[in-house]
gemmi code that builds the backbone of each chain (N, CA, C; Angstrom):
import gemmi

chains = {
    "A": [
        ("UNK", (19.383, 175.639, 86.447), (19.654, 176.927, 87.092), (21.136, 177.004, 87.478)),
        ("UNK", (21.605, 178.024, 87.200), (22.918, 178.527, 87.978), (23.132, 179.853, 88.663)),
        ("UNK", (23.591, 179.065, 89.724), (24.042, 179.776, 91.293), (25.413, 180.220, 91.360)),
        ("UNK", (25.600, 181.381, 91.570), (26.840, 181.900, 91.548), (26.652, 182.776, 93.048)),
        ("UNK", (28.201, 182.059, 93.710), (28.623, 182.638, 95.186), (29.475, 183.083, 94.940)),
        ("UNK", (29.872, 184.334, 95.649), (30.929, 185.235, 95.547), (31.663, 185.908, 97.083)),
        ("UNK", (31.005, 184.985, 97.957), (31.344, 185.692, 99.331), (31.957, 184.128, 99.868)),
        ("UNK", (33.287, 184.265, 100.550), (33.436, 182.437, 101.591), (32.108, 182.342, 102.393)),
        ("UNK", (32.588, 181.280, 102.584), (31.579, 180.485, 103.800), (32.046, 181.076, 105.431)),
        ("UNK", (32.894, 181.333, 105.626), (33.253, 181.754, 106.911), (33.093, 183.464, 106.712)),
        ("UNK", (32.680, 183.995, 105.760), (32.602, 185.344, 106.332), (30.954, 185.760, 106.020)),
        ("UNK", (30.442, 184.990, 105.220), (28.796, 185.052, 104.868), (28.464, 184.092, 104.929)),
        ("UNK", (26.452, 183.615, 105.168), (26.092, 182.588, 104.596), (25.342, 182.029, 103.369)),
        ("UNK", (25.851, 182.706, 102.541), (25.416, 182.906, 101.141), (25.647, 181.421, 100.453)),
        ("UNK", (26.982, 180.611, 100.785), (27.176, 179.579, 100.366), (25.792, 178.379, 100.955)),
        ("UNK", (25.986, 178.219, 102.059), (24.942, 177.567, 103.167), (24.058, 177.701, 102.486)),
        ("UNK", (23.121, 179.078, 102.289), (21.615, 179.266, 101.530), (21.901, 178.340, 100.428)),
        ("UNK", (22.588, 179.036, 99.581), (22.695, 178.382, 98.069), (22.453, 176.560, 98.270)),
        ("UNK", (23.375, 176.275, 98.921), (23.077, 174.862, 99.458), (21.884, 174.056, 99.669)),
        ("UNK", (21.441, 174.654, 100.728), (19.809, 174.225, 101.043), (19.067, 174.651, 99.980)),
        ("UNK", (18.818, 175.643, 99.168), (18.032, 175.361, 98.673), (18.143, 175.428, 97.041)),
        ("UNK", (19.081, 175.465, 96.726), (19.281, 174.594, 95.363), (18.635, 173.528, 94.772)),
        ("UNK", (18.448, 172.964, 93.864), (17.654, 171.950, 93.774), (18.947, 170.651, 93.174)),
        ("UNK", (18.110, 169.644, 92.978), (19.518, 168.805, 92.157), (19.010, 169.163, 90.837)),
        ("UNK", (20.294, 169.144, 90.300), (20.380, 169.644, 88.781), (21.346, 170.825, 88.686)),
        ("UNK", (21.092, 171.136, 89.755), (21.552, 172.937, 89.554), (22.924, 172.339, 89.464)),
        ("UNK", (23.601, 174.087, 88.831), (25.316, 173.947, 89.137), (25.333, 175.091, 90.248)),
        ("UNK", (26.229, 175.008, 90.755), (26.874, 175.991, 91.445), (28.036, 176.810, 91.211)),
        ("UNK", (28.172, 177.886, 91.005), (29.518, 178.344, 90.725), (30.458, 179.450, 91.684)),
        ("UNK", (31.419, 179.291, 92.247), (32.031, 179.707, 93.310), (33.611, 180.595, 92.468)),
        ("UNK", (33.079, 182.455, 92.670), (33.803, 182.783, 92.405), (34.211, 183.995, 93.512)),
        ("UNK", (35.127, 184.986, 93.106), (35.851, 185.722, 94.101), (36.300, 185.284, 95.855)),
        ("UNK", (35.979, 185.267, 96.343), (35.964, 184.933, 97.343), (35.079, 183.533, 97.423)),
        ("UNK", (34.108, 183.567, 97.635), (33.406, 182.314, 97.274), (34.442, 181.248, 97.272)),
        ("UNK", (35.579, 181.021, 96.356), (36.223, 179.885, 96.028), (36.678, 179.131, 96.912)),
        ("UNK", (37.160, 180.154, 98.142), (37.357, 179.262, 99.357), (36.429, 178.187, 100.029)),
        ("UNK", (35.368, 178.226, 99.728), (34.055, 176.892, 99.914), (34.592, 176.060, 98.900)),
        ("UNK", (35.641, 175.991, 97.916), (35.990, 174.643, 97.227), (37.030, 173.691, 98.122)),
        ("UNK", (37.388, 174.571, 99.069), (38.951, 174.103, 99.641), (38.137, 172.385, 100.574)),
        ("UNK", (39.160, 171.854, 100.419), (39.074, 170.597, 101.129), (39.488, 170.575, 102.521)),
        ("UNK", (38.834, 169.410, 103.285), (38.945, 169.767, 104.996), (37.706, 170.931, 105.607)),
        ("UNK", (37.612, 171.639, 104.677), (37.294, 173.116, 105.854), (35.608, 172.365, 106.277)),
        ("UNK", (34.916, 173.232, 107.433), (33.846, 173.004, 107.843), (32.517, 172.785, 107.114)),
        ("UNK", (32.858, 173.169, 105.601), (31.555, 173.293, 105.302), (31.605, 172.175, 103.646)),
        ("UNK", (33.020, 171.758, 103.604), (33.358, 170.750, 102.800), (32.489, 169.724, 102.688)),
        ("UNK", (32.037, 168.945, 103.925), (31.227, 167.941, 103.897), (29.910, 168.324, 103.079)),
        ("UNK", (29.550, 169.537, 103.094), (28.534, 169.925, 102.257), (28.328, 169.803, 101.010)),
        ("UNK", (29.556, 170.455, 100.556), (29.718, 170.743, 98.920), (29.815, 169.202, 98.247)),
        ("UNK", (30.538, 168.395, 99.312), (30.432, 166.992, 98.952), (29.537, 166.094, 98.559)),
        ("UNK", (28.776, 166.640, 99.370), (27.134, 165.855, 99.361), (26.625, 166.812, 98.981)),
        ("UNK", (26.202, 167.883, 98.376), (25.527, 168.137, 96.883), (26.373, 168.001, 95.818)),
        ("UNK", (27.363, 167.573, 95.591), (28.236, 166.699, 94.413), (27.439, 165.568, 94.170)),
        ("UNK", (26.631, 164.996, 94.723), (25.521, 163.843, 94.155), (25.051, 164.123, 93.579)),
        ("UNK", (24.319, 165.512, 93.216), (22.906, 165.657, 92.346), (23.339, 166.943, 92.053)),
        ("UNK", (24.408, 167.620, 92.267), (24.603, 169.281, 91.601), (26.363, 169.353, 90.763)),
        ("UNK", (26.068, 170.094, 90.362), (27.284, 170.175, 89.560), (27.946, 171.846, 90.861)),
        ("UNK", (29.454, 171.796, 91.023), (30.243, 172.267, 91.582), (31.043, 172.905, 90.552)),
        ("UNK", (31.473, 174.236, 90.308), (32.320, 174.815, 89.816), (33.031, 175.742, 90.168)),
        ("UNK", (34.470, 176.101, 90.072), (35.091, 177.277, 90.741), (35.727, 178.187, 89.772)),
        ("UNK", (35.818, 179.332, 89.837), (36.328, 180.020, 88.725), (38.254, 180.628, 89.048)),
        ("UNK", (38.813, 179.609, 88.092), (39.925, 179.235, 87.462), (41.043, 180.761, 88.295)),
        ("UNK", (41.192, 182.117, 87.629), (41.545, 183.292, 87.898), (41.296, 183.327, 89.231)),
        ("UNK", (40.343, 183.414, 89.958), (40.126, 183.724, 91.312), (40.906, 182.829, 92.055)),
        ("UNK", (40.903, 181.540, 91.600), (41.913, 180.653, 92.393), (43.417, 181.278, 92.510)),
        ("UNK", (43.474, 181.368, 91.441), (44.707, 182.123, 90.953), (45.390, 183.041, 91.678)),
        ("UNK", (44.632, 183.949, 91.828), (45.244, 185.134, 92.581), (44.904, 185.095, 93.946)),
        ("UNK", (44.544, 183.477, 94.495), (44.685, 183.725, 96.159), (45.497, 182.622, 96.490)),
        ("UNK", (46.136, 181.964, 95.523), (47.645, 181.316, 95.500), (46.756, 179.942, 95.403)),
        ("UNK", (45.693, 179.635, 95.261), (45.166, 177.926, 95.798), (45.427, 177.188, 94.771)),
        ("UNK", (46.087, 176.633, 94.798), (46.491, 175.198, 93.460), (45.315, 174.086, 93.899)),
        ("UNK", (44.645, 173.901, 92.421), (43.782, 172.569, 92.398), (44.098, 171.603, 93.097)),
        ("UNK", (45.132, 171.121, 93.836), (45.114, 169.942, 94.321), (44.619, 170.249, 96.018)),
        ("UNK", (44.247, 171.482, 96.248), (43.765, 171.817, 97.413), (42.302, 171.536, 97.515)),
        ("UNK", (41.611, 171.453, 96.058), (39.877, 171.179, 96.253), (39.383, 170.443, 96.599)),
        ("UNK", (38.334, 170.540, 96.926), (37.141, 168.746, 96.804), (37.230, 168.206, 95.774)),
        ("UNK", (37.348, 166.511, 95.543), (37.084, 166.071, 94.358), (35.975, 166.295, 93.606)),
        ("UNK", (36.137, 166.323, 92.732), (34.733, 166.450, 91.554), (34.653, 167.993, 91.447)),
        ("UNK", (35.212, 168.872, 92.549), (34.784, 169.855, 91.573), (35.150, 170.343, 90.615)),
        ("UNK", (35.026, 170.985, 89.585), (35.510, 171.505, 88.414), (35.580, 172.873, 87.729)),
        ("UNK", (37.224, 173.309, 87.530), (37.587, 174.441, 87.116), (37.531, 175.007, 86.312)),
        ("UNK", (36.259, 176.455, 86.504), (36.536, 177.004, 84.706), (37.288, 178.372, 84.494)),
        ("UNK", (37.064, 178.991, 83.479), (38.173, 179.936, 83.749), (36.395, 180.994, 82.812)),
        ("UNK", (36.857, 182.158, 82.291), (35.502, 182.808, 82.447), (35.059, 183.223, 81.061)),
        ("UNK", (35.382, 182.326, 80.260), (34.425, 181.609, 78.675), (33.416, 180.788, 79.417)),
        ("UNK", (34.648, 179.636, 80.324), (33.448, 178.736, 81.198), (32.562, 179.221, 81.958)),
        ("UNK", (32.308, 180.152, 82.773), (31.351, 180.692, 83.220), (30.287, 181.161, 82.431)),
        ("UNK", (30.664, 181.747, 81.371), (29.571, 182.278, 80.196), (28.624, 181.025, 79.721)),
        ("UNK", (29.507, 179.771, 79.334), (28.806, 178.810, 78.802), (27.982, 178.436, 80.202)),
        ("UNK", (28.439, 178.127, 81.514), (27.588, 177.491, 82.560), (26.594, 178.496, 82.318)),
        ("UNK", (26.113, 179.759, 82.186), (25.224, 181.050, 82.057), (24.489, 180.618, 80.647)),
        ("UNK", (25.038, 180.110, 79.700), (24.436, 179.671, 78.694), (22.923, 178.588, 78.913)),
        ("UNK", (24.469, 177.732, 79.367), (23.713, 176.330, 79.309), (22.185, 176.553, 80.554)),
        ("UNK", (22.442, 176.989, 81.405), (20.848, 177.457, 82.414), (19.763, 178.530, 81.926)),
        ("UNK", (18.880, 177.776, 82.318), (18.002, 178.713, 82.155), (17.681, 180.038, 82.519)),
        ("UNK", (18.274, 180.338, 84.111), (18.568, 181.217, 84.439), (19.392, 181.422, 85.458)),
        ("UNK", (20.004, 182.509, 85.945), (21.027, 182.393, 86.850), (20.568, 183.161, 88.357)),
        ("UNK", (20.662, 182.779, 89.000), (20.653, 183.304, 90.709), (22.177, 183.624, 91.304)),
        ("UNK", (22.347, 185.327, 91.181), (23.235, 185.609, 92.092), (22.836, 185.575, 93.778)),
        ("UNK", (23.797, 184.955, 94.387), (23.670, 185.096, 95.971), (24.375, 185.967, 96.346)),
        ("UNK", (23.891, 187.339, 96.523), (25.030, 188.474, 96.712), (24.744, 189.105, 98.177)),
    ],
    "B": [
        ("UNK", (23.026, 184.693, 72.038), (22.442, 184.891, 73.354), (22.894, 186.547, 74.071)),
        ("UNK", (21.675, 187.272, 74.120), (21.743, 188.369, 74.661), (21.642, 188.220, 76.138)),
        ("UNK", (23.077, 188.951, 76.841), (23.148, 189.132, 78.300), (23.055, 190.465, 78.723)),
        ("UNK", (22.721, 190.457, 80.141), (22.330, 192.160, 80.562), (23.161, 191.791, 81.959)),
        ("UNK", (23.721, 192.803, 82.277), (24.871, 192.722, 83.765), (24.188, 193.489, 84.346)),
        ("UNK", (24.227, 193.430, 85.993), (24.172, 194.472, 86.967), (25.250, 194.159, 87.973)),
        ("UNK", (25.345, 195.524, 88.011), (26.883, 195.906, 88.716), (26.404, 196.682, 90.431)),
        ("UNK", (26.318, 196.044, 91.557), (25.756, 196.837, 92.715), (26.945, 197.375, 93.580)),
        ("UNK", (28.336, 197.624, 92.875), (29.516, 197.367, 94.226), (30.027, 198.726, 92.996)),
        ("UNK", (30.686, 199.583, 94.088), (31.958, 200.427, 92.961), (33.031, 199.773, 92.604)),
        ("UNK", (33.894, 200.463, 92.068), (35.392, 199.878, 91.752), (36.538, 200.002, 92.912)),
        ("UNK", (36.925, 198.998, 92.680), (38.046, 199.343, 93.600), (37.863, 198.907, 94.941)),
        ("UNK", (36.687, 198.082, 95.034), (36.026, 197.985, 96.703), (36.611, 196.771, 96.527)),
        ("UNK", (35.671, 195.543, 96.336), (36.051, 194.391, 96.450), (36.235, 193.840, 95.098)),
        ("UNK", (35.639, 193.358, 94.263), (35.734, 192.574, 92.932), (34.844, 192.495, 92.201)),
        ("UNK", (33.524, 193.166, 92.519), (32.533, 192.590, 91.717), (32.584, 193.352, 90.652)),
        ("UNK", (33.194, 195.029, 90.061), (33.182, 195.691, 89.397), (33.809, 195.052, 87.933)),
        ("UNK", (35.508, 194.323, 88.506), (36.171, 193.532, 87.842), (35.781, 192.384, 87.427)),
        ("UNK", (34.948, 191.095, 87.945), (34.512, 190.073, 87.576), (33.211, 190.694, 86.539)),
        ("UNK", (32.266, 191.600, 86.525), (31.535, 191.933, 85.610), (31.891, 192.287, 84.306)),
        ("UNK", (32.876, 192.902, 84.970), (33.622, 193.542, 83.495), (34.427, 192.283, 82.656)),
        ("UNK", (34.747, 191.563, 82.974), (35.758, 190.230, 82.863), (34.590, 189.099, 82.034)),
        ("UNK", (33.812, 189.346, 82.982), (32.403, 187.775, 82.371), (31.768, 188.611, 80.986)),
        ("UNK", (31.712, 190.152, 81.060), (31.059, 190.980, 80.147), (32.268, 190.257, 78.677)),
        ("UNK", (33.289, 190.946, 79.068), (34.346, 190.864, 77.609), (34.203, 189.395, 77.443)),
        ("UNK", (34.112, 188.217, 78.310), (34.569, 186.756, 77.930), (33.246, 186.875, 77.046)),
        ("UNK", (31.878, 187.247, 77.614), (30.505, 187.103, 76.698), (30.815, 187.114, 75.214)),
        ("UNK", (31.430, 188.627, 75.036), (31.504, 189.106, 73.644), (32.409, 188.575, 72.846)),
        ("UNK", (33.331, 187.808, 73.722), (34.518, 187.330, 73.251), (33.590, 185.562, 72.136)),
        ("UNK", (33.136, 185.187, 73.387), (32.202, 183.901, 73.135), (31.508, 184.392, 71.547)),
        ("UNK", (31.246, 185.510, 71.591), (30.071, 186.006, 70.071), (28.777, 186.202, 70.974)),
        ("UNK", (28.475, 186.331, 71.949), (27.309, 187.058, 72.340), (27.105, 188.237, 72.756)),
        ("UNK", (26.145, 188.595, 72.804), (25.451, 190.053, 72.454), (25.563, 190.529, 74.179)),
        ("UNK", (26.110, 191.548, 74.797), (25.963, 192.128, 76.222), (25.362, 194.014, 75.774)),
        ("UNK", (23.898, 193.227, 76.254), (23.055, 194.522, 75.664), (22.823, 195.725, 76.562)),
        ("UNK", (23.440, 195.592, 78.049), (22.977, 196.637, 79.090), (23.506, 196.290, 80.052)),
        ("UNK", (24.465, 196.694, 80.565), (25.205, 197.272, 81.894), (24.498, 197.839, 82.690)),
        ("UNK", (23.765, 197.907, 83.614), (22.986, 198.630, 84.623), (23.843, 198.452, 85.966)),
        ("UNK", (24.072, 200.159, 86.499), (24.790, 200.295, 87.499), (23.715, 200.882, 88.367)),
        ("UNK", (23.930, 200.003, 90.091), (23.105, 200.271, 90.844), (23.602, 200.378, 92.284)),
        ("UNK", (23.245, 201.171, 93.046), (23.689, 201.363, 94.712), (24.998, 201.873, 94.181)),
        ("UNK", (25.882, 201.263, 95.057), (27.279, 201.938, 94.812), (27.880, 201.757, 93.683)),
        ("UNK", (27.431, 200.998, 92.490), (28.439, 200.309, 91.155), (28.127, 201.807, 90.452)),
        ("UNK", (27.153, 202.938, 90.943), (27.207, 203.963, 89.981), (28.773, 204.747, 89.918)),
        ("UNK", (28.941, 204.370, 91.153), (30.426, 205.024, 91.084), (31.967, 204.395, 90.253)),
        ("UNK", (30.916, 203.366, 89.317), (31.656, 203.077, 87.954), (31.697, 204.230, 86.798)),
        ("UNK", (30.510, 205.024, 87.016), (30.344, 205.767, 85.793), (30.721, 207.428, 86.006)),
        ("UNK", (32.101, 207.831, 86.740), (32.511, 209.050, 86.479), (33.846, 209.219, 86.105)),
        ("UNK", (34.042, 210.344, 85.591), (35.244, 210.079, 84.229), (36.650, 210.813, 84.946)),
        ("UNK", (36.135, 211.171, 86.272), (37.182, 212.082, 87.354), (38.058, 211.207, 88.120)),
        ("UNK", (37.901, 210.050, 87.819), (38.840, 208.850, 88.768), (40.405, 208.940, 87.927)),
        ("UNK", (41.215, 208.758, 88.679), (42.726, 208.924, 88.667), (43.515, 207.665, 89.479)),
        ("UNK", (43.078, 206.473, 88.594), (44.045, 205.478, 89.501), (45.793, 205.368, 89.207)),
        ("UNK", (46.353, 204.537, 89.968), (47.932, 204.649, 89.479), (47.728, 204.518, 88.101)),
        ("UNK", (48.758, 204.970, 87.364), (49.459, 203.685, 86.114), (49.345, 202.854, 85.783)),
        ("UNK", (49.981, 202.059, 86.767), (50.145, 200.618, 86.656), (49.197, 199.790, 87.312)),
        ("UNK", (47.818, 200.383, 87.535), (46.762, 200.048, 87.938), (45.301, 199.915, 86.530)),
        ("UNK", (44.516, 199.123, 86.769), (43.628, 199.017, 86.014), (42.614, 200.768, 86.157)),
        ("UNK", (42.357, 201.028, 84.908), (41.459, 202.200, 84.912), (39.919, 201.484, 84.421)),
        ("UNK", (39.248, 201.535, 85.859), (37.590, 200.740, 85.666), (36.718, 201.389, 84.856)),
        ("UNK", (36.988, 203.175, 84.902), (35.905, 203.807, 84.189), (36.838, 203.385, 83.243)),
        ("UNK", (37.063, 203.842, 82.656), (37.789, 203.935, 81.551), (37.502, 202.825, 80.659)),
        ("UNK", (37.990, 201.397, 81.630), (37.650, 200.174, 80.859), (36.212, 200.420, 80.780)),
        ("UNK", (35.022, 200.265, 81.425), (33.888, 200.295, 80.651), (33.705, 201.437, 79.588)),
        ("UNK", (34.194, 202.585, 79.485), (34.023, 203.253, 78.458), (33.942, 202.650, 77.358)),
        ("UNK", (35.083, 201.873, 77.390), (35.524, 201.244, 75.623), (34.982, 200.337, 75.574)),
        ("UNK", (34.356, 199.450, 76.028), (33.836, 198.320, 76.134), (32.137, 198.973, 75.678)),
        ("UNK", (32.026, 199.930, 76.286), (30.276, 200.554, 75.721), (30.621, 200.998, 74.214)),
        ("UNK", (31.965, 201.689, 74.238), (31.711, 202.250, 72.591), (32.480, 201.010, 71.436)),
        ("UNK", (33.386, 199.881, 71.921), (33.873, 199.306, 70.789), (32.676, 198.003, 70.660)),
        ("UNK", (31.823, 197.874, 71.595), (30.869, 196.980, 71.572), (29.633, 197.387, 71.592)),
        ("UNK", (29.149, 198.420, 71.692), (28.007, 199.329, 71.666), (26.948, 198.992, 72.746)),
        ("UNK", (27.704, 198.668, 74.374), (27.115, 198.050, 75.190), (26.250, 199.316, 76.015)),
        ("UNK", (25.332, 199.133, 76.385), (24.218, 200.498, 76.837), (24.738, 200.799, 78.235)),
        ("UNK", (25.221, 201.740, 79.077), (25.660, 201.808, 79.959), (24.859, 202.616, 81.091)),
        ("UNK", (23.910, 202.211, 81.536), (23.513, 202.939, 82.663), (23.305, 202.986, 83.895)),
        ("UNK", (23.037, 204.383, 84.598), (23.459, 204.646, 85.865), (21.966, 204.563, 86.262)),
        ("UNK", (21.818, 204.331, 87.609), (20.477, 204.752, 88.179), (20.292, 205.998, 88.635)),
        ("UNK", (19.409, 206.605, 88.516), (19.287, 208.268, 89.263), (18.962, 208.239, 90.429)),
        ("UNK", (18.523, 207.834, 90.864), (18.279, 208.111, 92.229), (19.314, 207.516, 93.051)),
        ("UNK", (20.264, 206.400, 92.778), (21.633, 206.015, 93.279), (22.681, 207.474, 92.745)),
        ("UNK", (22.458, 207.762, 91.475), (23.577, 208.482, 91.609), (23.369, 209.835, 92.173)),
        ("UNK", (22.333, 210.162, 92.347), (22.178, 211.439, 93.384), (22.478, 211.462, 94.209)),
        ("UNK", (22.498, 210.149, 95.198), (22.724, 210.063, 96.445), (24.309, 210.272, 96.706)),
        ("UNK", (24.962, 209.544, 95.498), (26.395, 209.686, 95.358), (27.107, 210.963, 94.203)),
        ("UNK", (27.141, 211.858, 94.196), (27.379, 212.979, 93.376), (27.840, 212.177, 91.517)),
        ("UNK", (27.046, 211.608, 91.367), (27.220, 211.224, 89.769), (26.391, 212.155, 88.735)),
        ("UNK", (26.939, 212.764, 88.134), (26.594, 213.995, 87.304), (26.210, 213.959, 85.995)),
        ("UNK", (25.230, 213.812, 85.134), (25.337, 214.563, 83.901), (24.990, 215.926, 83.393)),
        ("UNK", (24.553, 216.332, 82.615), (24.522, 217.718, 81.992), (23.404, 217.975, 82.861)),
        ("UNK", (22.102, 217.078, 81.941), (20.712, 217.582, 82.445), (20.708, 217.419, 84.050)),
        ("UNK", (21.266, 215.985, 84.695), (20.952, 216.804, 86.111), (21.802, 217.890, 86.960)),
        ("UNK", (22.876, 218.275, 85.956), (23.690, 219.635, 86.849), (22.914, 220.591, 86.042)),
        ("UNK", (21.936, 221.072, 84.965), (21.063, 221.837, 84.827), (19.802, 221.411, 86.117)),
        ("UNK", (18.924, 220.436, 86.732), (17.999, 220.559, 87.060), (18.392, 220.420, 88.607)),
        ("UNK", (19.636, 220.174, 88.649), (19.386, 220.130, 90.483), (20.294, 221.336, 90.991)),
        ("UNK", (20.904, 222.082, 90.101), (21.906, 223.273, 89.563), (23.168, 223.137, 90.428)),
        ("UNK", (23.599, 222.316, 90.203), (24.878, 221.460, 89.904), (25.985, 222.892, 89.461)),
        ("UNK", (27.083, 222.824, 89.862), (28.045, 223.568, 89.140), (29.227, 222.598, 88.474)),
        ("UNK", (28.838, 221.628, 88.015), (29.467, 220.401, 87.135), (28.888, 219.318, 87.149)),
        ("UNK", (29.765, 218.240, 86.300), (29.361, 216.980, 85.914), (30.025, 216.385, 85.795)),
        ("UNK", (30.093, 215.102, 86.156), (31.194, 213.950, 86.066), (31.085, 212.600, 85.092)),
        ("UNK", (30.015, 212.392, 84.748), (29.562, 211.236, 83.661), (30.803, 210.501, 83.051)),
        ("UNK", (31.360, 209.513, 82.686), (32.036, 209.027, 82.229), (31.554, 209.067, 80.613)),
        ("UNK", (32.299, 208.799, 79.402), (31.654, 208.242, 78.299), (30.875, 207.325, 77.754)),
        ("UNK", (30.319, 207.277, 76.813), (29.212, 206.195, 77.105), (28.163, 206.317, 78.097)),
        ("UNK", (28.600, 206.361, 79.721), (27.493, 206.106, 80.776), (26.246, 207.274, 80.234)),
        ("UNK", (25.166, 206.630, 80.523), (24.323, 207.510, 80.861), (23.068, 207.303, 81.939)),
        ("UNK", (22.757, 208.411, 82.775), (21.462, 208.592, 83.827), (20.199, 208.060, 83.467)),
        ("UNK", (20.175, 207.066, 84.119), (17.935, 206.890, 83.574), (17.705, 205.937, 84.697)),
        ("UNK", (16.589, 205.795, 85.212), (15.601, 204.878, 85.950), (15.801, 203.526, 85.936)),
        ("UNK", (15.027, 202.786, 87.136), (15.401, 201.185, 87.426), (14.648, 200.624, 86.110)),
        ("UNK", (13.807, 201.526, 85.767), (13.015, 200.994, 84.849), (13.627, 200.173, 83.277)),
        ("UNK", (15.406, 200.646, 83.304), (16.074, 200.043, 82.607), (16.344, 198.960, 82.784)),
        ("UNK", (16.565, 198.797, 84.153), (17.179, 197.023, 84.858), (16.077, 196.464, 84.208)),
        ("UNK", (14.545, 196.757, 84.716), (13.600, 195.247, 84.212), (13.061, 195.321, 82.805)),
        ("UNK", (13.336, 196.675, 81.953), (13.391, 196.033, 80.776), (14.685, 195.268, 80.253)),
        ("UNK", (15.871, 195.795, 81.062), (16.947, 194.861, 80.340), (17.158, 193.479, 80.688)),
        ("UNK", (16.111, 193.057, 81.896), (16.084, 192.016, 81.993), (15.014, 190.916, 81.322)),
        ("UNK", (13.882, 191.948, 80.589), (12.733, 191.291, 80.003), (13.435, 191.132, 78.383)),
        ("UNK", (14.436, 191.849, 78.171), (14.841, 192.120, 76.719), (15.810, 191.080, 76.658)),
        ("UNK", (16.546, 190.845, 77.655), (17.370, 189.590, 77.386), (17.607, 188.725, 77.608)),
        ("UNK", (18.032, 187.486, 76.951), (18.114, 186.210, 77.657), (18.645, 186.065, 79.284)),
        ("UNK", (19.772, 186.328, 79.456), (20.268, 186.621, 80.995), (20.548, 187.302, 81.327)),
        ("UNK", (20.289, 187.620, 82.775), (20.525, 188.705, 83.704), (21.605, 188.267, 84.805)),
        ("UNK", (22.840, 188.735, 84.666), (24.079, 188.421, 85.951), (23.924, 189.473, 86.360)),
        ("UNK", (24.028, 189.330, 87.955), (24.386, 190.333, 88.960), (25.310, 190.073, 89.721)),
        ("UNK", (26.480, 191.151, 89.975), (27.507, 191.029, 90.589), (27.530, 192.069, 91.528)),
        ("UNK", (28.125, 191.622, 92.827), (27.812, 192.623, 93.711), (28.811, 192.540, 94.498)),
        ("UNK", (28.055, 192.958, 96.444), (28.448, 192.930, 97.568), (27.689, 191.654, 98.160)),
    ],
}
model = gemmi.Model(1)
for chain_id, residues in chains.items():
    chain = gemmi.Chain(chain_id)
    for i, (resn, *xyz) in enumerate(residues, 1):
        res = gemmi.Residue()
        res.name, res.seqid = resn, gemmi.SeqId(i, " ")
        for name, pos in zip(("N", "CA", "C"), xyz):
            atom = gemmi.Atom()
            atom.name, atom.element = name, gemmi.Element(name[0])
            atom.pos, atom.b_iso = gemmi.Position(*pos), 0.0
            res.add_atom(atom)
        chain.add_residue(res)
    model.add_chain(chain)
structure = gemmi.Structure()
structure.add_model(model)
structure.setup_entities()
């Protein structure tokens, strides 16, 4: 399954849900706003960290882009796609859950 | 792999109008099939052809226009969203007697009943929103 967030963590709890109840396996994908739940340090980091055990983490590439965040600001492990990569993460699942 | 979008946000609000439209072209770009655009709540206010952004600004109707006719992607509005929001075609400025219409190209008016066949008709269903 893939989960796509589009709202931060500090202004919704759309990320949080997605979290809890995701399963392992799932990916997650963090775009528009959303991307700010990739940033490292922030409150809800420890999270994304620890479903990095059993979920796949992704942020979409452009959105980073245009809110100035350079990759070396993320959590480790997560991983940047740009939005071919999103199509294929949409591929590769069976189905997708927007958290809107 | 056939994809079907839903669009619940207008243009110009926050992003979801643009990231649909963006994941739509990367689809087709990939070689897959994006069989139905379904605009719902406020994303109907993707589909009127009276918007006037800058220049040097992206034109949203516009871009889905061409994107429905150079890809032959099905573009529709919900009716009962776009009533609520003055979205116009012929037949409903004949039946609700309308003194115009705003429809964009391509878009056209029909029932939710499009969302769940376009979601039974195709492999995936993205929704982008609020």
């Amino acid at each position: 399954m893939l989960h796509t967030v589009n709202k931060s963590p500090f202004e919704k709890n759309s990320l949080h849900s997605c979290l809890r109840l995701s399963k392992p396996g799932a990916n997650i994908l963090l775009l528009e706003d959303g991307v700010y739940g990739a940033l490292k340090g922030s409150d809800i980091s420890e999270d994304i960290e620890a479903s990095l055990a059993d979920r796949g983490v992704y942020v979409l590439g452009p959105d980073l882009k245009a809110r100035g965040i350079h990759d070396d600001r993320l959590i480790d492990g997560v991983q940047v796609v740009d939005y071919a990569g999103f199509v294929k993460l949409a591929v590769d699942a069976p189905r997708v859950q927007s958290w809107l | 792999m056939k994809f079907a979008v839903l669009v619940n946000e207008g243009p110009y609000t926050h992003q979801a109008s643009d990231s649909a439209y963006r994941f739509a072209q990367a689809a087709l770009d990939e070689g897959h099939e994006v069989t139905r655009v379904f605009f719902y709540h406020d994303g109907v206010n993707n589909g009127t052809r009276l918007t006037t952004p800058p220049q040097d600004d992206r034109h949203i109707a516009n871009r889905w226009s061409e994107l429905g006719k150079e890809h032959g992607v099905d573009l529709v509005v919900c009716v009962a969203a776009a009533q609520r929001r003055g979205i116009v075609d012929e037949d409903e400025q004949r039946r609700n007697g309308k003194d115009g219409n705003n429809i964009a190209d391509g878009f056209r008016i029909s029932g939710l009943g499009q969302l769940i066949e376009a979601g039974i008709q195709s492999d995936r269903l993205i929704s982008f929103g609020d």
